[in-house]
KEKE-3310 file (N, C-alpha, C; in steps of 0.2 Angstrom, whole numbers, plus 5000, padded with zeros to 4 digits):
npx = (4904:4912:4923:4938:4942:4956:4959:4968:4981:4989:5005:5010:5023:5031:5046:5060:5071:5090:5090:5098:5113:5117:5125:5127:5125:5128:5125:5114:5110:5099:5090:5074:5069:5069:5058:5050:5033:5024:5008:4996:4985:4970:4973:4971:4970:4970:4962:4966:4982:4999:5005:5022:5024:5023:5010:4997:5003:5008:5020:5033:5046:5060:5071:5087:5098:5111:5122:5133:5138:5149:5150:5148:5156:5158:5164:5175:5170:5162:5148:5128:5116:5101:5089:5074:5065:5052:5041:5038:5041:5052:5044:5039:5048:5050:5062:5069:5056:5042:5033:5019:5009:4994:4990:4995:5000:5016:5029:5043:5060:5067:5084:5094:5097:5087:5088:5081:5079:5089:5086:5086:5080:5088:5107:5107:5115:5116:5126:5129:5119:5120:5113:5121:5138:5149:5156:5172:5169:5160:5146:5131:5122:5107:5094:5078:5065:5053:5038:5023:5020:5012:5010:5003:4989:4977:4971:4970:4961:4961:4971:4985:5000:5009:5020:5025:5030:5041:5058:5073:5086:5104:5120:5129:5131:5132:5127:5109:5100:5096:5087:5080:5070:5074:5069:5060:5040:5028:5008:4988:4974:4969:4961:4954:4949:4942:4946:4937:4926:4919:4908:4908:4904:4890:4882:4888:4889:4896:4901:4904:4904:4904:4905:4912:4914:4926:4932:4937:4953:4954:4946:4943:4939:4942:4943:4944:4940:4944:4951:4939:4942:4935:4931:4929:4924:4930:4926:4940:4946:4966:4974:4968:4963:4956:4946:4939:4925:4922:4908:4893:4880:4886:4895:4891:4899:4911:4924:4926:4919:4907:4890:4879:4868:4851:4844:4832:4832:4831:4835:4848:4866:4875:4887:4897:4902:4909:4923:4930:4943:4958:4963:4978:4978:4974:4964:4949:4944:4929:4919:4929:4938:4949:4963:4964:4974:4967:4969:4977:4972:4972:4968:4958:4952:4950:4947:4955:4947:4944:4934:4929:4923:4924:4928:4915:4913:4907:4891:4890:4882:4873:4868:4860:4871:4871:4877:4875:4888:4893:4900:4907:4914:4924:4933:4948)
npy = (4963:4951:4954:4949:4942:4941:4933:4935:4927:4925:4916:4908:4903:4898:4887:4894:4894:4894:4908:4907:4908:4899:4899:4902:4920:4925:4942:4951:4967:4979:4992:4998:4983:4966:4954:4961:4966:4969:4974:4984:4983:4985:4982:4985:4975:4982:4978:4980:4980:4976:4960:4959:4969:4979:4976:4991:5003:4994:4994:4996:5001:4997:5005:4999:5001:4995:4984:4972:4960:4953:4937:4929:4928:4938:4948:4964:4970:4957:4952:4957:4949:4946:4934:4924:4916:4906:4892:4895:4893:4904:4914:4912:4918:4931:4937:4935:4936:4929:4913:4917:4910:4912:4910:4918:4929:4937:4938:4951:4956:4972:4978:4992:5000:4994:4981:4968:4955:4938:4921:4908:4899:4886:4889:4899:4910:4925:4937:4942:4953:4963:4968:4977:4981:4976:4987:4995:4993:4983:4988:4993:5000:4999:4999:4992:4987:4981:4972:4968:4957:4955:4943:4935:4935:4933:4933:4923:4916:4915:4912:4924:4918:4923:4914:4914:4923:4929:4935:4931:4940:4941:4942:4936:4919:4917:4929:4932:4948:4958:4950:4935:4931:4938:4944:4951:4953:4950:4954:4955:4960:4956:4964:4960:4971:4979:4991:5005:5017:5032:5044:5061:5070:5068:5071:5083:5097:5104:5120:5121:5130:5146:5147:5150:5143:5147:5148:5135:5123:5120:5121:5108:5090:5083:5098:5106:5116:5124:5119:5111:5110:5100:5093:5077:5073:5065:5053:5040:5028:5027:5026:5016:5008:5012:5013:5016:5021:5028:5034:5034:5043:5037:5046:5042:5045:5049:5042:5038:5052:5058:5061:5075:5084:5095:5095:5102:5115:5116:5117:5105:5105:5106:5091:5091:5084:5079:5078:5068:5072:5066:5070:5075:5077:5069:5058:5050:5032:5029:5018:5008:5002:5013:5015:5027:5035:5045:5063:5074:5088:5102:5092:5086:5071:5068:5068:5070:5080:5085:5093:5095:5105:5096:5091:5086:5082:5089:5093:5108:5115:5127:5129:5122:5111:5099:5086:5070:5063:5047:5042:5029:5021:5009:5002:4996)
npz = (5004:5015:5029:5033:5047:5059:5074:5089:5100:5116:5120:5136:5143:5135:5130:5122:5108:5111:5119:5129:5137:5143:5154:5172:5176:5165:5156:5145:5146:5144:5136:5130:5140:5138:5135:5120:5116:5103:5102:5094:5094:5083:5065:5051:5034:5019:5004:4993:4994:4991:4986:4997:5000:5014:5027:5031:5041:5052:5056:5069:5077:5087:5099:5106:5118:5128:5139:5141:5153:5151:5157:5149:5140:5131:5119:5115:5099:5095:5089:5086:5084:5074:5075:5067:5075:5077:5069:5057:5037:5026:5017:5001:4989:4997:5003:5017:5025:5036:5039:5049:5052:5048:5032:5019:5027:5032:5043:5047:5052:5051:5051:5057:5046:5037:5031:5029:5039:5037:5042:5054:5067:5078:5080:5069:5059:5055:5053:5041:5041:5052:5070:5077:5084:5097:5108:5115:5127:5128:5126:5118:5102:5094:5081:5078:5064:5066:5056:5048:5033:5017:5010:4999:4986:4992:5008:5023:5038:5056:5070:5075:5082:5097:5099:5083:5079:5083:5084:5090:5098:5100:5106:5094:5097:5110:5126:5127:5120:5133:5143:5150:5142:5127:5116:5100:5098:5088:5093:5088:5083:5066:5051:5039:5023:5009:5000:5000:4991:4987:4975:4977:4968:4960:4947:4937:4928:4914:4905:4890:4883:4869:4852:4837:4818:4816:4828:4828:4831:4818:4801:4795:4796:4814:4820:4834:4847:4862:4877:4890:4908:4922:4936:4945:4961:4975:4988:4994:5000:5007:4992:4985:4971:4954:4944:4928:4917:4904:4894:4884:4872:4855:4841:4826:4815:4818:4830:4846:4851:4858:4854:4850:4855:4853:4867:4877:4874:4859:4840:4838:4836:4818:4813:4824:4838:4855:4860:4873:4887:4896:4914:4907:4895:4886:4873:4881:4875:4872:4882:4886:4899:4908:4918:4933:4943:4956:4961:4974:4981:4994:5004:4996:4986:4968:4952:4937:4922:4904:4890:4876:4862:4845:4829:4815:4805:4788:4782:4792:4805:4814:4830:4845:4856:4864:4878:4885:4897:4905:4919:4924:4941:4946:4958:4969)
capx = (4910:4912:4926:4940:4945:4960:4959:4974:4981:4997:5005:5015:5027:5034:5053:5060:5078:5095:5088:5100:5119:5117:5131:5123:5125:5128:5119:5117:5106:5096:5084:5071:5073:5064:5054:5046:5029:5019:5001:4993:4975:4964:4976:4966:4975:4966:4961:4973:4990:5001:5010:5027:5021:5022:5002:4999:5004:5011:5027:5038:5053:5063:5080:5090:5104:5115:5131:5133:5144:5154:5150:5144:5162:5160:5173:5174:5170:5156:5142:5124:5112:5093:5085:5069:5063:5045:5042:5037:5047:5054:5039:5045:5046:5050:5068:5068:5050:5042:5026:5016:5002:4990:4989:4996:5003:5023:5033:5049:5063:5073:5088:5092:5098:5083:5089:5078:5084:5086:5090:5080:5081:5097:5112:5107:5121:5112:5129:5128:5114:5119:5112:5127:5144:5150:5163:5178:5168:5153:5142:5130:5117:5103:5087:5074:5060:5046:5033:5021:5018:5009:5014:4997:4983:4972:4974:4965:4958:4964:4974:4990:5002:5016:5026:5025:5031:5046:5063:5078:5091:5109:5125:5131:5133:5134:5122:5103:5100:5089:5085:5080:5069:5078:5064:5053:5036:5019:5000:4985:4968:4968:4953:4954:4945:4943:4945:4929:4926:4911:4909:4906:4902:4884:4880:4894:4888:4901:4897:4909:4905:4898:4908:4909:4917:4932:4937:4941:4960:4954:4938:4941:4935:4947:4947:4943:4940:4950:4949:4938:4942:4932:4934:4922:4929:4930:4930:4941:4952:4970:4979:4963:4965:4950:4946:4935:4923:4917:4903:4887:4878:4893:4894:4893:4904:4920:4923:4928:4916:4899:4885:4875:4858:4848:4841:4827:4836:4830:4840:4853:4870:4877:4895:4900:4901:4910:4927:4932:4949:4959:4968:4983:4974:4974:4955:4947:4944:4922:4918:4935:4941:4954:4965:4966:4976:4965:4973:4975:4971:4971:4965:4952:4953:4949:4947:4954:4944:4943:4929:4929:4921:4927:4924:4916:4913:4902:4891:4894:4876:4874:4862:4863:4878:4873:4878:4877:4893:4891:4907:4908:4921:4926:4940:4951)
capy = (4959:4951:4953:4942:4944:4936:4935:4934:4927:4927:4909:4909:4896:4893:4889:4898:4888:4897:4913:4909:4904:4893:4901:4908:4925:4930:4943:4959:4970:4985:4998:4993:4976:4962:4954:4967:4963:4973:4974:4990:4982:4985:4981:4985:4976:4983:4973:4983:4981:4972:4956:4959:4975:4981:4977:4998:5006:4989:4996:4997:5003:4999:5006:4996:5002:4992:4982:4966:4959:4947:4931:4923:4928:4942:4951:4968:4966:4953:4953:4958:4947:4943:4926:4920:4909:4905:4889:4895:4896:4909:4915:4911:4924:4937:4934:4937:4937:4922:4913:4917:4904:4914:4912:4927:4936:4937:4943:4953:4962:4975:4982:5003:5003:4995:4976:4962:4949:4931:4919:4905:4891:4884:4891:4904:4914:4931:4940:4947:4958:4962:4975:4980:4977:4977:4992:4990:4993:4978:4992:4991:5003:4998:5000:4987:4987:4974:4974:4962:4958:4952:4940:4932:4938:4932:4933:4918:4918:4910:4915:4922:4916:4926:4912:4914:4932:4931:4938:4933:4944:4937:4942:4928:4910:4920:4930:4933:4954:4961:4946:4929:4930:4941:4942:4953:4949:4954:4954:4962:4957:4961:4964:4959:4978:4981:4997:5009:5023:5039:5049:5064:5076:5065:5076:5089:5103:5107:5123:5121:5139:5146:5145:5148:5138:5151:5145:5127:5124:5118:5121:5102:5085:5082:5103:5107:5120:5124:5110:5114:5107:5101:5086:5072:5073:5055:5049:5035:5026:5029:5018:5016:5009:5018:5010:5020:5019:5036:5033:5040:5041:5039:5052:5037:5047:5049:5036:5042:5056:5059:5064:5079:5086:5101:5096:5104:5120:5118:5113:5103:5108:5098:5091:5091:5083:5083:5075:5067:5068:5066:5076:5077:5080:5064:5057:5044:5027:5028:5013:5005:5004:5015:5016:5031:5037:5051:5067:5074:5098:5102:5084:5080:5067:5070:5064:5079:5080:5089:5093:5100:5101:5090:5093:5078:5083:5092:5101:5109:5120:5130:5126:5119:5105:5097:5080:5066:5057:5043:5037:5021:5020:5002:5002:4991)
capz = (5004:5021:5032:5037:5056:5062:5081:5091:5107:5119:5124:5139:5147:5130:5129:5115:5107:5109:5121:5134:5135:5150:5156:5174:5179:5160:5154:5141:5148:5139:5138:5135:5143:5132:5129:5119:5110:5101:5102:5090:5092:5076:5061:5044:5028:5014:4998:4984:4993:4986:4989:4996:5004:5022:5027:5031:5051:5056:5055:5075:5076:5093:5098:5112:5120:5134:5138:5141:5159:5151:5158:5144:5135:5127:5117:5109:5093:5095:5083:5089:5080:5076:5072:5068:5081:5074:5067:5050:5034:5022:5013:4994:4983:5000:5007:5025:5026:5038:5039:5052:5052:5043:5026:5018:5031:5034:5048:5044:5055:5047:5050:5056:5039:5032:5029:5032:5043:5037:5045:5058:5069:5081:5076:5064:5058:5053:5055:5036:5043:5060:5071:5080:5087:5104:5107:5119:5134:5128:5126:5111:5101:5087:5080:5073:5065:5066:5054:5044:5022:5013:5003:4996:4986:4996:5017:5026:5044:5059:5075:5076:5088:5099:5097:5079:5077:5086:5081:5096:5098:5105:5103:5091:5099:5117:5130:5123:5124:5138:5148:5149:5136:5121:5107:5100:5094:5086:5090:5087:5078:5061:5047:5029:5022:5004:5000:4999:4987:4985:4971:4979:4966:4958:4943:4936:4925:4910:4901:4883:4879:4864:4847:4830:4815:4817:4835:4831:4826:4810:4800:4793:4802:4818:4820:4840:4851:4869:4884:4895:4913:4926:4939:4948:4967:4975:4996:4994:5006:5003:4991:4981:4965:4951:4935:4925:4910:4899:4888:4880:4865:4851:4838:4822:4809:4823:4834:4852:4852:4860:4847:4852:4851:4855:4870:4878:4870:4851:4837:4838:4827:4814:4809:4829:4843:4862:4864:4884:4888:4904:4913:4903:4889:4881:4873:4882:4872:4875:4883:4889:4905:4911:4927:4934:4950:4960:4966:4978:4983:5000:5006:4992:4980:4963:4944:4935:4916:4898:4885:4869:4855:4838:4822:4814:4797:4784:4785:4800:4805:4819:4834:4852:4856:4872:4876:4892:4897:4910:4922:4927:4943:4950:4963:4974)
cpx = (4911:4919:4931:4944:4951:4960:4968:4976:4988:4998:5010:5018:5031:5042:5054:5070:5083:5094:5094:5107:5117:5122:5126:5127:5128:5121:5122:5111:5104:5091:5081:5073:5065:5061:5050:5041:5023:5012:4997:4986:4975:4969:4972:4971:4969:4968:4968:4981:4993:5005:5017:5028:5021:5013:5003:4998:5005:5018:5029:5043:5053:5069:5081:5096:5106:5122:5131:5141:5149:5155:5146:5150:5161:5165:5171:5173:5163:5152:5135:5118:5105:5092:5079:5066:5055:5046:5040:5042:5047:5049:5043:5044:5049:5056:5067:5060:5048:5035:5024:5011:4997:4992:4989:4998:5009:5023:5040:5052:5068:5078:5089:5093:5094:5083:5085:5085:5084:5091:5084:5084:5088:5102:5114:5113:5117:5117:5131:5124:5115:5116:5114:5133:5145:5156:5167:5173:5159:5147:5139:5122:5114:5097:5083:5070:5055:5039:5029:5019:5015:5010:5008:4990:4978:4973:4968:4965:4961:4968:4982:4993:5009:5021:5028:5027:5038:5053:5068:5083:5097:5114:5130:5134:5133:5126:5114:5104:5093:5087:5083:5076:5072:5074:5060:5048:5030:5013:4996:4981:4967:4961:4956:4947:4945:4941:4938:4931:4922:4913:4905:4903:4897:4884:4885:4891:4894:4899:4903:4909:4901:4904:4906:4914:4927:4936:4937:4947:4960:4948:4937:4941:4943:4948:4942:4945:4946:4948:4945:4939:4937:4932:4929:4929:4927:4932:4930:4948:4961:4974:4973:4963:4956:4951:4940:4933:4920:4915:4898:4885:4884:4891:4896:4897:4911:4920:4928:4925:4909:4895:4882:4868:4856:4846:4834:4827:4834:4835:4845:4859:4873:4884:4900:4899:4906:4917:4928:4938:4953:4963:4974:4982:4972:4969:4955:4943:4934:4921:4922:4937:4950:4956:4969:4969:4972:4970:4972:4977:4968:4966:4959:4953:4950:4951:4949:4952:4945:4937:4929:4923:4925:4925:4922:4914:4908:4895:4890:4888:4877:4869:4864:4867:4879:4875:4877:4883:4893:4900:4906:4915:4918:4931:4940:4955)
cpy = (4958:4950:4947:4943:4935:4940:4932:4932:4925:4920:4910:4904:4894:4895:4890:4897:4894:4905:4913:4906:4900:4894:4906:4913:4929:4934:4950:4964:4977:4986:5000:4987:4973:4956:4959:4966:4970:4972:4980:4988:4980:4984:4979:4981:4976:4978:4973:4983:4975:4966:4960:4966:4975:4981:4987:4999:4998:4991:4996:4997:5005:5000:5001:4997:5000:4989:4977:4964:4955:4938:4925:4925:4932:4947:4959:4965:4961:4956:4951:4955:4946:4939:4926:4913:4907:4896:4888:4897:4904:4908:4913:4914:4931:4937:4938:4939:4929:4919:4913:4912:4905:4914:4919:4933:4933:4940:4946:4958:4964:4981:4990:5003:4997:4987:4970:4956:4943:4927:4914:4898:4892:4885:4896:4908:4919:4937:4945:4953:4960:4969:4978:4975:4980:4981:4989:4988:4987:4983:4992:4996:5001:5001:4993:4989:4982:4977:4966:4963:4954:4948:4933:4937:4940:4930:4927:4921:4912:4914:4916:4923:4921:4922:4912:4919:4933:4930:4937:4936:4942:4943:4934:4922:4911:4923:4933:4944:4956:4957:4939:4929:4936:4940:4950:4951:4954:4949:4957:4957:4963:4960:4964:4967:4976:4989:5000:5016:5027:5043:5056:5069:5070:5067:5081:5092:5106:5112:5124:5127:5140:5148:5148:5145:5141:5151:5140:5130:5121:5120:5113:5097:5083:5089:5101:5114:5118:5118:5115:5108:5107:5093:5081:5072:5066:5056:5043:5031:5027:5025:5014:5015:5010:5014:5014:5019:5024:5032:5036:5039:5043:5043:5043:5038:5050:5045:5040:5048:5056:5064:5069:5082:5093:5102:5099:5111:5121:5113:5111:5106:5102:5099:5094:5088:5083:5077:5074:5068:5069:5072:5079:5078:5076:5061:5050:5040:5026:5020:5007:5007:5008:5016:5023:5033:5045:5055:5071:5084:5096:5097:5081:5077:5069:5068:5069:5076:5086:5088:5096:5099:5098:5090:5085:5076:5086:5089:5102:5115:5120:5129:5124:5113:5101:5087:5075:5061:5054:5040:5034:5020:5011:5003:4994:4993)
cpz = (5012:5021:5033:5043:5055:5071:5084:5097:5109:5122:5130:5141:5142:5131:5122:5115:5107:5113:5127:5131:5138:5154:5166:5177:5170:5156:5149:5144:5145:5138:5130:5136:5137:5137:5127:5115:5109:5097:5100:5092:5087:5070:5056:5038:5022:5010:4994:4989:4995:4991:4991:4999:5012:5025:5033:5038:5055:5056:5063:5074:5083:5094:5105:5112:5128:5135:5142:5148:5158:5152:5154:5138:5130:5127:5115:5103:5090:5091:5085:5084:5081:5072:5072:5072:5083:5070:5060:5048:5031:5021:5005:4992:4987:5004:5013:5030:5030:5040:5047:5054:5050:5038:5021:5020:5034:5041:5045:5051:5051:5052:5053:5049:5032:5028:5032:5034:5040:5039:5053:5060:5074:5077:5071:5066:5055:5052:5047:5036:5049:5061:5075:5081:5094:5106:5114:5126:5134:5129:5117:5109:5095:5088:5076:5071:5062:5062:5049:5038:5023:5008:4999:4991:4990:5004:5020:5033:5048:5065:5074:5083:5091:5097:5090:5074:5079:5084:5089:5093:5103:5102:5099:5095:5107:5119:5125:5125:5129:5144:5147:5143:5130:5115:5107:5096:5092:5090:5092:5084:5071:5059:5039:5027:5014:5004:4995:4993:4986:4981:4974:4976:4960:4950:4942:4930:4921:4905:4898:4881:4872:4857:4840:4826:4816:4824:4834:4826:4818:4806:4796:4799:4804:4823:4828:4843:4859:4874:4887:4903:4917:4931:4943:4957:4970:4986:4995:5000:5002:4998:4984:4973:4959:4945:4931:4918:4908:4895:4888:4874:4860:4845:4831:4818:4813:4827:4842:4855:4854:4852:4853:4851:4857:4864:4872:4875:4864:4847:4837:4832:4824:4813:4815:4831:4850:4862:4873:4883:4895:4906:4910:4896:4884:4879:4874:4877:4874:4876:4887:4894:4905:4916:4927:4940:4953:4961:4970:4977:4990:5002:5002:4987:4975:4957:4940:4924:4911:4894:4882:4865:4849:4833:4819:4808:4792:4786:4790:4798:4815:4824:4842:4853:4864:4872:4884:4891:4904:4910:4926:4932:4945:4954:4967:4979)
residu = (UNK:UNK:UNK:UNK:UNK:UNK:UNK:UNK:UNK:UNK:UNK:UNK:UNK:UNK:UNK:UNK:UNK:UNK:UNK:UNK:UNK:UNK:UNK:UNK:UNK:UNK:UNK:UNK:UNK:UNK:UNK:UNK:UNK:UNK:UNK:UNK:UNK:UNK:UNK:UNK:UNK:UNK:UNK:UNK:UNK:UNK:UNK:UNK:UNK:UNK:UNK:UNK:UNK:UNK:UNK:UNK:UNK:UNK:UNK:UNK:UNK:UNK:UNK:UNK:UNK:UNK:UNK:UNK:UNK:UNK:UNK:UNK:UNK:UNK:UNK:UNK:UNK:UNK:UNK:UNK:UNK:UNK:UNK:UNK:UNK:UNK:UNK:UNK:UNK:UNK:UNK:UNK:UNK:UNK:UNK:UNK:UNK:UNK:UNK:UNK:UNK:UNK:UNK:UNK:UNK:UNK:UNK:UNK:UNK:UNK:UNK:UNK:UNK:UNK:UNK:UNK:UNK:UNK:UNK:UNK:UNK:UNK:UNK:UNK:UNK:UNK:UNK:UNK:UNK:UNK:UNK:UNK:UNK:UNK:UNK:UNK:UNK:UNK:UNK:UNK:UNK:UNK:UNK:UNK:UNK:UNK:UNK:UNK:UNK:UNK:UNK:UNK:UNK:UNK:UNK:UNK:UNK:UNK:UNK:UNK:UNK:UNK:UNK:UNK:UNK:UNK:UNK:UNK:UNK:UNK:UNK:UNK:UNK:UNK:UNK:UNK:UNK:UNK:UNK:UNK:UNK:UNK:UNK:UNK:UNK:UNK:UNK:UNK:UNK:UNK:UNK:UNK:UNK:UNK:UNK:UNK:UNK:UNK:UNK:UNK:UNK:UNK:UNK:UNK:UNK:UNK:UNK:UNK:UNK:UNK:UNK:UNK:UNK:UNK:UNK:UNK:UNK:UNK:UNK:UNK:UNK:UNK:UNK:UNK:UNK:UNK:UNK:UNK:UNK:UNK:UNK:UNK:UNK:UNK:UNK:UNK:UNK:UNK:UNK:UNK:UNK:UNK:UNK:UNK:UNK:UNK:UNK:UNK:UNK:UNK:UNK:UNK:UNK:UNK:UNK:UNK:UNK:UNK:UNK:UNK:UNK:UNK:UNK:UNK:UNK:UNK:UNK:UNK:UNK:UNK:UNK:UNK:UNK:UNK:UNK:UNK:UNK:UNK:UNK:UNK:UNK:UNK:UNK:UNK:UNK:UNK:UNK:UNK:UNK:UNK:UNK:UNK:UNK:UNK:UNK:UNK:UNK:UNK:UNK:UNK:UNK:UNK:UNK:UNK:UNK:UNK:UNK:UNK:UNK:UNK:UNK:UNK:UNK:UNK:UNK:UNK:UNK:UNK:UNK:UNK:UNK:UNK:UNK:UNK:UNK:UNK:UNK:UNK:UNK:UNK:UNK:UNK)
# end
């Protein structure tokens, strides 16, 4: 599956509407000073995650704290705001989310306490979400944090642009914060990935044990011995979603059951064969896909499994009970 690169580049000179009062010598000034733009580099968004989702380690979280000299008429009290000052819209479907100019990919600022911003253009009023107020002394403390969604299946290629990321920060109708420009922004070169999977354990060896009609919970058809556990280990990226399919030769007179045979071992026995079930103990459906979630022991992923035997009806003869089960993963 090929790649899709978004390259990215920085535009300068641009004027950017509503950063200044026009008032001169007002100002709000704070640490850090802005403009602030953040440039991670390499930005992977995997295939499986989800619209409406955070694309994954894009996440920035800036604090700014300063205090504002007044000459742009600030009060106590004032209301410390941020606007979208990009010329994409809302994404539909993602409130406070905004297009970027790739296809697919949002921008969003949230909140310290987690609320995206919405709100764009001349005049925006954002003060339902603000990110501070101005105490008596116009002194003022927040946090942001800047990050990009997904708001598409499908993520197109293309450049994105500084000015197209940018979030100004004023105090409502008054001085910008930080300095003449008052924004912050993304960019970075991302990569469209789909996520990878290995089944790391090839061949797994389950020894069901040795029985007699007196260890299964019934001697009639349905009766079953104990689970035996055992698990296929999997390197998969994180996030990974696992679709899987048991199957093998079916036992004709039970349906969900593998048939068995002697092997290279001699004769086969009769009136059994080998339930699959998952880790919680449930029997898998032979043939049908199911979605599994990997888990996770000391950093290694894993399929956790069962196998019994299954009574599967008269007569019931003694002999070897071996069987092949074949798993089918798929992921995203």
């Amino acid at each position: 599956m090929s790649a899709i690169m978004i390259f990215t580049r920085v535009l300068s000179g641009l004027l950017l509407w509503g950063l200044t009062s026009g008032l001169c010598g007002a100002a709000c000034t704070s640490s850090p000073a802005t403009p602030q733009i953040i440039n991670p580099g390499m930005i992977v968004v995997p295939a499986w995650t989800v619209p409406g989702n955070d694309v994954l380690a894009s996440e920035h979280s800036l604090s700014f704290s300063g205090q504002c000299d007044g000459g742009g008429g600030e009060q106590p009290g004032d209301t410390v705001i941020a606007c979208f000052a990009g010329s994409g819209a809302e994404a539909s479907g993602y409130p406070g989310v905004y297009a970027t100019g790739i296809d697919g990919i949002g921008i969003a600022l949230a909140t310290g306490t987690g609320a995206r911003i919405r709100g764009s253009g001349p005049g925006c009023d954002s003060r339902a979400t603000p990110l501070a107020t101005l105490d008596s002394d116009l002194a003022f403390n927040y946090s942001v944090t800047l990050s990009l969604v997904k708001t598409a299946s499908i993520v197109g290629s293309g450049s994105l642009l500084d000015n197209q990321t940018r979030f100004a920060m004023t105090v409502y109708q008054k001085a910008g914060i930080g300095g003449a420009s008052p924004y912050v922004s993304y960019i970075g070169e991302m990569q469209v990935r789909p996520a990878s999977c290995d089944v790391l354990t090839k061949n797994v060896n389950v020894d069901l044990g040795r029985y007699t009609l007196q260890d299964f919970s019934s001697r009639q058809r349905g009766g079953v011995t104990k689970n035996i556990p055992f698990t296929l280990d999997l390197d998969c990226d994180e996030g990974a979603k696992v679709t899987l399919v048991v199957d093998g030769t079916r036992d004709s007179s039970a349906a969900g059951v593998l048939a068995v045979n002697g092997g290279e071992d001699g004769t086969g026995a009769g009136g059994v064969g080998i339930q699959m079930l998952n880790g919680a103990g449930y029997p898998f459906y032979l043939g049908y896909e199911n979605v599994v979630e990997p888990q996770t022991s000391q950093g290694t992923l894993f399929i956790p499994f069962n196998a019994r035997y299954y009574l599967t009806g008269d007569p019931f003869t003694a002999g070897y009970a071996n069987a092949v089960a074949t798993f089918t993963l798929t992921y995203q």
